[in-house]
C-alpha positions, 0 to 999 in steps of 0.5 A, spaced: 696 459 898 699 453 894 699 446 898 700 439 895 695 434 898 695 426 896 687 424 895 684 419 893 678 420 887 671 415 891 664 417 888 665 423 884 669 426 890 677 428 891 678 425 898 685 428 902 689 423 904 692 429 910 689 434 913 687 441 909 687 448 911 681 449 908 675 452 910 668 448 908 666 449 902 671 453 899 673 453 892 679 451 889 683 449 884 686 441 883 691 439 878 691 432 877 697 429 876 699 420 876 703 419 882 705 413 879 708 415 873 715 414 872 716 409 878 716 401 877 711 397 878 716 394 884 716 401 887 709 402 888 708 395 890 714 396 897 710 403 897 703 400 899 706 394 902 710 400 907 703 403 908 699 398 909 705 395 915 705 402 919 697 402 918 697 395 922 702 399 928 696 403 929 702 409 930 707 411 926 714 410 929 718 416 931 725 417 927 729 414 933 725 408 933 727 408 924 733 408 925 734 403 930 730 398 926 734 400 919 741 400 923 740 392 924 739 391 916 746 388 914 751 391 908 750 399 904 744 402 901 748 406 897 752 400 893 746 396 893 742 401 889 749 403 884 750 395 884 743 394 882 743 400 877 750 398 873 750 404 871 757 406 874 
């Protein structure tokens, strides 16, 4: 089985950062990869501050309740990522 798990490194010990099928003590094989390489600075920082808001929500908002909150944000993603970029 493979399975790719989020965790984070705290006293010696791999913490997961989501449920694992795994029984306990069971011995497995961990590839350790940066989660940051190849993303900018500002990347991370809108990840974290995005993780930080849902934590404070207590529940994580349903899809429907995504779409609502992003149909109100004016203009177009996709030309203000190509704007942006000015590669095209």
């Amino acid at each position: 089985m493979q399975q790719k798990v989020e965790a984070v490194y705290e006293n010696g010990v791999f913490r997961p950062l989501e449920p694992v099928s795994l029984k306990e003590a069971e011995q497995v094989t961990l590839t350790i990869s940066d989660p940051s390489a190849g993303r900018s600075r500002r990347d991370i920082d809108i990840v974290e501050r995005a993780r930080r808001e849902v934590a404070a929500f207590g529940t994580v908002p349903s899809i429907e309740e995504l779409r609502s909150a992003l149909a109100v944000i004016p203009g177009n993603l996709s030309e203000d990522v190509i704007r942006e970029r000015g590669d095209y």
